[in-house]
N, C-alpha and C positions, 0 to 999 in steps of 0.2 A: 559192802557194808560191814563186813569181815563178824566185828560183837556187837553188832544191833541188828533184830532183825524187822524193826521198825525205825523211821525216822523222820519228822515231818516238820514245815514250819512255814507256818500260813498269816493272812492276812484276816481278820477277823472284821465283820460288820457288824454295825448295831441295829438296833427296830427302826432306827432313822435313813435306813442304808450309805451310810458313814464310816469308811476303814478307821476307824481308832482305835483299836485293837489288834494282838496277834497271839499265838500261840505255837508253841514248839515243841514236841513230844517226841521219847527216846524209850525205845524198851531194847533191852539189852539182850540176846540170846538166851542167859541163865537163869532167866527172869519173866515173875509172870503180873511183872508189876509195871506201869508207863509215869516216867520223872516228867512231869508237867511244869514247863512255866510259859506264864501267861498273863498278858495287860486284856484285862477285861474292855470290850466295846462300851459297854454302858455308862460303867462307871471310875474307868478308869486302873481301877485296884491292881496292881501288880502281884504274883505271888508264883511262889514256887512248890511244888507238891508231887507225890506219887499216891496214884491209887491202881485196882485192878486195873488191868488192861484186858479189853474186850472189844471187838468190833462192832457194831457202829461203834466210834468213840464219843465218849459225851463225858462234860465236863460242868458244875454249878460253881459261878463264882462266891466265894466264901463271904462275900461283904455285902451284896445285891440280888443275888440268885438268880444272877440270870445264864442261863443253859445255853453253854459254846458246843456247837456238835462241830465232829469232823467226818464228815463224808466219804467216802471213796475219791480220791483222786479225779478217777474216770469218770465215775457219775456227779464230780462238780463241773468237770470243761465238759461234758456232754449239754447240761444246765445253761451255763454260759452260751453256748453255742449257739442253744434257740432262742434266749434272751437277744442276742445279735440281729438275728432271722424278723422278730417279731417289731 
């Protein structure tokens, strides 16, 4: 990852569970800030942005407000897994 020591880029659902969205987030090593862009699920809205970076990540779209989290990797395929099962 060499200067980032975050890096991610997912697929986003909406309340309808409908991939129309995605999100892709970069925090840099020197940096305690995460460059956000992202097509909101809901409504569509595109945009690009940096705010704190803190784990959980969580993100409010600026035009609809609706709250894109990102999970741990591991405990979203863990999630998945029993959705499979079930």
């Amino acid at each position: 990852m060499g200067v980032y020591k975050y890096i991610t880029n997912r697929v986003l659902q909406s309340t309808a569970g409908k991939a129309n969205g995605n999100i892709a987030v970069a925090v840099r090593n020197d940096s305690a800030d995460a460059n956000v862009k992202y097509t909101c699920p809901e409504c569509t809205n595109k945009q690009q942005t940096s705010q704190a970076w803190k784990r959980p990540f969580s993100i409010k779209c600026s035009q609809c407000g609706f709250l894109m989290r990102l999970p741990r990797l591991k405990d979203e395929m863990k999630k998945a897994k029993k959705a499979k099962k079930a």
